[in-house]
C-alpha positions as protocol buffer text, in pm:
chain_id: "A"
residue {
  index: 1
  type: UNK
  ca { x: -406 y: -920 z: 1075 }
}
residue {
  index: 2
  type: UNK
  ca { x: -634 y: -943 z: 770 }
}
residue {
  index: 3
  type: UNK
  ca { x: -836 y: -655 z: 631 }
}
residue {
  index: 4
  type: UNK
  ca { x: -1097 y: -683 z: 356 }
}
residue {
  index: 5
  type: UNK
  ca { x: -1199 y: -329 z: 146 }
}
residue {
  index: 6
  type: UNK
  ca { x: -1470 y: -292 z: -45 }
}
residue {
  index: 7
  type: UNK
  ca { x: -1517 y: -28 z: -376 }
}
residue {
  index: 8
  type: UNK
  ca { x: -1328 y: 270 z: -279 }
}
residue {
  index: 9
  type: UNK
  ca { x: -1301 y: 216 z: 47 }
}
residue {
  index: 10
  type: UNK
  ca { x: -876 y: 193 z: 121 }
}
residue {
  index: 11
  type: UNK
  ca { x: -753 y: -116 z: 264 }
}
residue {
  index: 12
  type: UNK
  ca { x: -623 y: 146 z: 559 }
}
residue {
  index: 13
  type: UNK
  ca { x: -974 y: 290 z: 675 }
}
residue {
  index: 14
  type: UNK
  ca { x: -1070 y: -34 z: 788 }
}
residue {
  index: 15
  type: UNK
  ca { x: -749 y: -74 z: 958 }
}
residue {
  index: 16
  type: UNK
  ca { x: -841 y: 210 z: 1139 }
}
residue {
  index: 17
  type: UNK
  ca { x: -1193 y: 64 z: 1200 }
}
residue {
  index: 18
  type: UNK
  ca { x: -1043 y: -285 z: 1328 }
}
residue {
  index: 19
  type: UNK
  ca { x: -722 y: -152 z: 1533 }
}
residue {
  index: 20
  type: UNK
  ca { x: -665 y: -477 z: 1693 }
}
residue {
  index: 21
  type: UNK
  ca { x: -481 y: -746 z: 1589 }
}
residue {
  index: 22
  type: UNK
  ca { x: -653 y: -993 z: 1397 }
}
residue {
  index: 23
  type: UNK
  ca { x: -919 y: -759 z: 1287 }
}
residue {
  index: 24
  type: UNK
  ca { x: -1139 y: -882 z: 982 }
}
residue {
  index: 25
  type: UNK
  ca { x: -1475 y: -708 z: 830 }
}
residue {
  index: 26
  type: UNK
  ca { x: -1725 y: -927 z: 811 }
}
residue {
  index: 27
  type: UNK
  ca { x: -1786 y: -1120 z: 479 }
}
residue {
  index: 28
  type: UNK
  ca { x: -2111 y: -935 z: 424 }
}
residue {
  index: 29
  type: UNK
  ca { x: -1947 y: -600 z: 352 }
}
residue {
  index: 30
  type: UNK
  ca { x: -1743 y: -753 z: 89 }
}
residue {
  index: 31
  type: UNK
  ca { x: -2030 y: -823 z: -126 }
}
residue {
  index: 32
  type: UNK
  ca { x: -1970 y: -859 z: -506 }
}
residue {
  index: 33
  type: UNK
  ca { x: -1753 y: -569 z: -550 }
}
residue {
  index: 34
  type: UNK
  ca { x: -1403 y: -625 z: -578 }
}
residue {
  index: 35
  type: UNK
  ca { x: -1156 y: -634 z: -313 }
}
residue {
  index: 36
  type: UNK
  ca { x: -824 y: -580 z: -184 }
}
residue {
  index: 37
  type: UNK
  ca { x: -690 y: -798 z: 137 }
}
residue {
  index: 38
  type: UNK
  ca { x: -410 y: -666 z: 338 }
}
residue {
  index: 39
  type: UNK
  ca { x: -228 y: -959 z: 595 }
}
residue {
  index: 40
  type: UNK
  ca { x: 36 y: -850 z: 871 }
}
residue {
  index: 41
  type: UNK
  ca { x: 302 y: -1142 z: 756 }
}
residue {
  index: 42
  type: UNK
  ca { x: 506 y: -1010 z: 1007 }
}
residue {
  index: 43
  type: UNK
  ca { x: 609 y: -728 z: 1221 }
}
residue {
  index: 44
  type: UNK
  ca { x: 871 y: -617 z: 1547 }
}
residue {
  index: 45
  type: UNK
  ca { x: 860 y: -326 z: 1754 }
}
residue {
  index: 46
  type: UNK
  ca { x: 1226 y: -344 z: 1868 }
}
residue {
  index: 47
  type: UNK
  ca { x: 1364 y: -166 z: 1549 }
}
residue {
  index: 48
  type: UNK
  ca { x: 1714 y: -67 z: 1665 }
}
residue {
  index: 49
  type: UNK
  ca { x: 1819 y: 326 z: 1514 }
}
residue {
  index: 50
  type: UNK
  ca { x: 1423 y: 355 z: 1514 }
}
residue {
  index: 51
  type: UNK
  ca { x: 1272 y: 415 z: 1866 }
}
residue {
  index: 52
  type: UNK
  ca { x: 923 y: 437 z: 1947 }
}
residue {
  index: 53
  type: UNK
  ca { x: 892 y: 281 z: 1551 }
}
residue {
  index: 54
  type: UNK
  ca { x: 703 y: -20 z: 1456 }
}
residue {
  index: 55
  type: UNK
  ca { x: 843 y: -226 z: 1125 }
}
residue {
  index: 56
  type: UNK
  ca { x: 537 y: -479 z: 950 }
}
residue {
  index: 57
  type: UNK
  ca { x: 592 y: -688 z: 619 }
}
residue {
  index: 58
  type: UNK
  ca { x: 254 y: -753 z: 483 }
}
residue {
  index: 59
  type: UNK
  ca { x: 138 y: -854 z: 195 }
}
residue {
  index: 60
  type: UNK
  ca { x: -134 y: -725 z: -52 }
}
residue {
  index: 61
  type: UNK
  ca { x: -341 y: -866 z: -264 }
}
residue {
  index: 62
  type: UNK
  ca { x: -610 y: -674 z: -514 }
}
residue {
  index: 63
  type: UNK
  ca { x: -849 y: -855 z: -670 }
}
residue {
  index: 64
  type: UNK
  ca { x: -922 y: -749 z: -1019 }
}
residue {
  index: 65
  type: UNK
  ca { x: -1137 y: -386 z: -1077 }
}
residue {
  index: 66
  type: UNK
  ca { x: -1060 y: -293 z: -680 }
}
residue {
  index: 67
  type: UNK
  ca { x: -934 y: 39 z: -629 }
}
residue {
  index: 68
  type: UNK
  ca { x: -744 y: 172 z: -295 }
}
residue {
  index: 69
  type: UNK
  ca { x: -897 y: 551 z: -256 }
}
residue {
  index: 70
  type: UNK
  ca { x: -637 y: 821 z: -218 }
}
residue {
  index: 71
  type: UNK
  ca { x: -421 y: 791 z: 103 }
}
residue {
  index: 72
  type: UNK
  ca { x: -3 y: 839 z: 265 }
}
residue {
  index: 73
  type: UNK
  ca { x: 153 y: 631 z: 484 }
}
residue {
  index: 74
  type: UNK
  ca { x: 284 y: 808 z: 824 }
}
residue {
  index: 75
  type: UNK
  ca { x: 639 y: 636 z: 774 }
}
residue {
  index: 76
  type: UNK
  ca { x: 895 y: 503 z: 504 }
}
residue {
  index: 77
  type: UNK
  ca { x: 688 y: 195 z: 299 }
}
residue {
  index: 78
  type: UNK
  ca { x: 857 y: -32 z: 23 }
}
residue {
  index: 79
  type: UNK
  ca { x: 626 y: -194 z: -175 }
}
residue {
  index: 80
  type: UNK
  ca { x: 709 y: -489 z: -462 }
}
residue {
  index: 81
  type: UNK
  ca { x: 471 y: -602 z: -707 }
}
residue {
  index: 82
  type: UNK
  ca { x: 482 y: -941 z: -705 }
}
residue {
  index: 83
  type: UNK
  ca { x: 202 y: -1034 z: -954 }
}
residue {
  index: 84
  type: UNK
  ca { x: -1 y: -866 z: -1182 }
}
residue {
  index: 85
  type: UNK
  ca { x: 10 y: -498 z: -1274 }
}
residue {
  index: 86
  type: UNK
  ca { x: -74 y: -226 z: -1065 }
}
residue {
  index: 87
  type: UNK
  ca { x: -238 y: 128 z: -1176 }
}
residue {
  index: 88
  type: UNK
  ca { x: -52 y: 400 z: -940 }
}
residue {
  index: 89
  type: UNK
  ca { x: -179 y: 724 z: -938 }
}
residue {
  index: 90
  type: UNK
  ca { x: 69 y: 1044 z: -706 }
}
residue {
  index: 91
  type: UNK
  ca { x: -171 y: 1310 z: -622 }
}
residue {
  index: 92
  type: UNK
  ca { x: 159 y: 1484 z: -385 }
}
residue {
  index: 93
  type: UNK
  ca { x: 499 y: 1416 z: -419 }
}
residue {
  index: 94
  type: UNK
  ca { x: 700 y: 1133 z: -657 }
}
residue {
  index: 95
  type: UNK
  ca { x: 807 y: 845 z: -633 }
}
residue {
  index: 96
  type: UNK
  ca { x: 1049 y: 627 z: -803 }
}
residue {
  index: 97
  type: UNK
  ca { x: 1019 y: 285 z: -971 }
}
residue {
  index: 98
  type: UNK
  ca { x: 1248 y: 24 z: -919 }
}
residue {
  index: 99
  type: UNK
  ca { x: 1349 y: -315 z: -1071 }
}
residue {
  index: 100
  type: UNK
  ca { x: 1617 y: -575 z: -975 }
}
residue {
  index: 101
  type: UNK
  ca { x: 1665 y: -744 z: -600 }
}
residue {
  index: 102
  type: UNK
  ca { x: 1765 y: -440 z: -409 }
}
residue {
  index: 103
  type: UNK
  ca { x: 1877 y: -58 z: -403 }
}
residue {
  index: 104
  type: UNK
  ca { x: 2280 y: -155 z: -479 }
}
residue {
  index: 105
  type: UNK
  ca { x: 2168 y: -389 z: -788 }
}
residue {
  index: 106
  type: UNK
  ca { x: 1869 y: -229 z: -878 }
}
residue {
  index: 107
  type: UNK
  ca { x: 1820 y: 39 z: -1194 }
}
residue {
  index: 108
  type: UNK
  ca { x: 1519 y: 285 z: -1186 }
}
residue {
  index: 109
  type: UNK
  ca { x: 1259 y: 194 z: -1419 }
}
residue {
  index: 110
  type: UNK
  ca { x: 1088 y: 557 z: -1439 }
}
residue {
  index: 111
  type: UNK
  ca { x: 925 y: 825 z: -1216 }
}
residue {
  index: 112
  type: UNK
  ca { x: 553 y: 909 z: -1146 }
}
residue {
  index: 113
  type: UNK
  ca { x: 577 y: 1243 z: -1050 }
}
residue {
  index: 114
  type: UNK
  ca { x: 213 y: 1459 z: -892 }
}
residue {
  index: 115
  type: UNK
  ca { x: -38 y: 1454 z: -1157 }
}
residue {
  index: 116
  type: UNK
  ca { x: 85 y: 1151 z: -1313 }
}
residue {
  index: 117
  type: UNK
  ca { x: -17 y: 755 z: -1360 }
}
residue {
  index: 118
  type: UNK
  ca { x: 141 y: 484 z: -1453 }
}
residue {
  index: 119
  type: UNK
  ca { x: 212 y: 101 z: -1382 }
}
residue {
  index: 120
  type: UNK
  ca { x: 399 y: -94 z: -1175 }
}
residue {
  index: 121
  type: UNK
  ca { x: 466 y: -468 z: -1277 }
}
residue {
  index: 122
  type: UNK
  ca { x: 583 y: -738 z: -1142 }
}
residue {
  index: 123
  type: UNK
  ca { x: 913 y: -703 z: -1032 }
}
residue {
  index: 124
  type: UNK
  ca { x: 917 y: -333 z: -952 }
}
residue {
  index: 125
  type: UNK
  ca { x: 920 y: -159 z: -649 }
}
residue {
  index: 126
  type: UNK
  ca { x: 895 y: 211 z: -540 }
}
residue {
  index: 127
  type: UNK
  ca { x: 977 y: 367 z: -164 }
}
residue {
  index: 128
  type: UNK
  ca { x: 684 y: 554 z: -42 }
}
residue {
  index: 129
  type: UNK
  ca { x: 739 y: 836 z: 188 }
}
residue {
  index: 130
  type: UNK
  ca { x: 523 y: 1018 z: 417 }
}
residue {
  index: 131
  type: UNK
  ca { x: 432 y: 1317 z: 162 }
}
residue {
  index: 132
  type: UNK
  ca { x: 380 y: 1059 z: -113 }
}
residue {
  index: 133
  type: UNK
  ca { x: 2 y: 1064 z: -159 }
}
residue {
  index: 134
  type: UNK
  ca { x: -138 y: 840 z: -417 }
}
residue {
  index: 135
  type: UNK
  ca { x: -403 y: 596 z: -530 }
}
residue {
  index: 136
  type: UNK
  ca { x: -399 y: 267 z: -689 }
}
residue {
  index: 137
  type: UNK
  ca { x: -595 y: 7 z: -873 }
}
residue {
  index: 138
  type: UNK
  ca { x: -614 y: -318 z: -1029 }
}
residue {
  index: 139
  type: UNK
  ca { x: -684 y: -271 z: -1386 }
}
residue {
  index: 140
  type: UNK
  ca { x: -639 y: -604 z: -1540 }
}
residue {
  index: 141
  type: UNK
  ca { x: -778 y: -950 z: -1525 }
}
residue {
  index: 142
  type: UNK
  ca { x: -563 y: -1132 z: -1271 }
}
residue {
  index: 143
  type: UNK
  ca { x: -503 y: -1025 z: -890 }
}
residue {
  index: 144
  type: UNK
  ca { x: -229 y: -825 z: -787 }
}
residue {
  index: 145
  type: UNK
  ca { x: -8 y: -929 z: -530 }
}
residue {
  index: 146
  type: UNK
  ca { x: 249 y: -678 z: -359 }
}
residue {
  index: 147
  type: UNK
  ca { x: 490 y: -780 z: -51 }
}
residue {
  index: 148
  type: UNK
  ca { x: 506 y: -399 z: 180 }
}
residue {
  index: 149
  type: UNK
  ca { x: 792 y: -358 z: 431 }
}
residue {
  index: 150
  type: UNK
  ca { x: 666 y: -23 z: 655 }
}
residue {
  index: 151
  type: UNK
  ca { x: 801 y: 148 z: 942 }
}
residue {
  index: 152
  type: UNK
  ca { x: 561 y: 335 z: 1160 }
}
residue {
  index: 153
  type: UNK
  ca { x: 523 y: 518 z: 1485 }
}
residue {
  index: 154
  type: UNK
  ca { x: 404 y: 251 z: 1772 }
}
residue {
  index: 155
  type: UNK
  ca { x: -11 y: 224 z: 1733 }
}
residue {
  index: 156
  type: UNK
  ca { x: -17 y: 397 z: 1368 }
}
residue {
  index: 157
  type: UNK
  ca { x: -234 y: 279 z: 1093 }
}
residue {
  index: 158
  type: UNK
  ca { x: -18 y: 109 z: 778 }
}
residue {
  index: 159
  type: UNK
  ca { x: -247 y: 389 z: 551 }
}
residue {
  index: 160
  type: UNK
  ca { x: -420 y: 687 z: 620 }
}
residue {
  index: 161
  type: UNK
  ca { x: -685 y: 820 z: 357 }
}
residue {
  index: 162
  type: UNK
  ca { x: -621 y: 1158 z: 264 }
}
residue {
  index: 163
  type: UNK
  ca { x: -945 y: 1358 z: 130 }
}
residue {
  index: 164
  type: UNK
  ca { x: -935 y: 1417 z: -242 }
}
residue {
  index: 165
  type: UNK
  ca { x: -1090 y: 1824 z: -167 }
}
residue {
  index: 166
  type: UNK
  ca { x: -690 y: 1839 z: 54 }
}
residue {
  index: 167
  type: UNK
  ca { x: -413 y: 1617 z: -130 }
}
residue {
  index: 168
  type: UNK
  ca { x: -174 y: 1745 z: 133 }
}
């Protein structure tokens, strides 16, 4: 699955637009702005301990000056920076940042906490959980590419925006 956003627009909405697999918004919307693709790399919904739960690797990629608008995620999400430098913004909740190959070796980096920005390089990772809400962008010059493990209920959008007037 392949989703294309556009401005401020969240890489989620049109998920939610495009529910079926393979969805893609046409080229014309994407214009000249810049943009942020998300691809379902892979995904099961036989998650054993999980019922009723749907687990998707995908990965993301934002295109320089493209900003995801303020949104949660209905389920548990890892996401690793693979590339680039990402601008992270919690508007409700924290979240900590990680670095090293996995929660036994890894050492926390720092924590954005409500209120707060800060940036997530390469190499880092944070654990997202359903009260996390939060924005991102691309700030610098090259894309940014982030690898997302989620588990969600069967049918449920990767991202759901959250309306900056409610950040809860």
């Amino acid at each position: 699955m392949k989703l294309v956003t556009r401005g401020r627009l969240i890489v989620a909405t049109a998920l939610v637009a495009g529910a079926g697999a393979g969805a893609t918004l046409p080229a014309a919307l994407a214009g000249s702005e810049p943009i942020a693709v998300r691809d379902a790399l892979a995904q099961t919904s036989k998650v054993q301990g999980a019922p009723q739960r749907t687990l998707v690797l995908s990965r993301v990629v934002v295109e320089p000056g493209a900003e995801l608008a303020l949104h949660r995620h209905l389920g548990t999400q890892v996401a690793r920076v693979e590339a680039g430098v990402l601008t992270y913004t919690v508007r409700s909740g924290s979240v900590a940042v990680r670095e090293g190959q996995s929660d036994e070796a890894s050492k926390p980096v720092r924590a954005i906490r409500a209120g707060q920005t800060a940036r997530i390089a390469a190499g880092e990772w944070i654990v997202e959980q359903p009260s996390d809400i939060h924005e991102a962008a691309n700030r610098g010059t090259k894309p940014v590419v982030i690898y997302i493990a989620t588990v969600l209920r069967k049918g449920a959008p990767p991202a759901t925006p959250v309306s900056p007037a409610a950040p809860r």
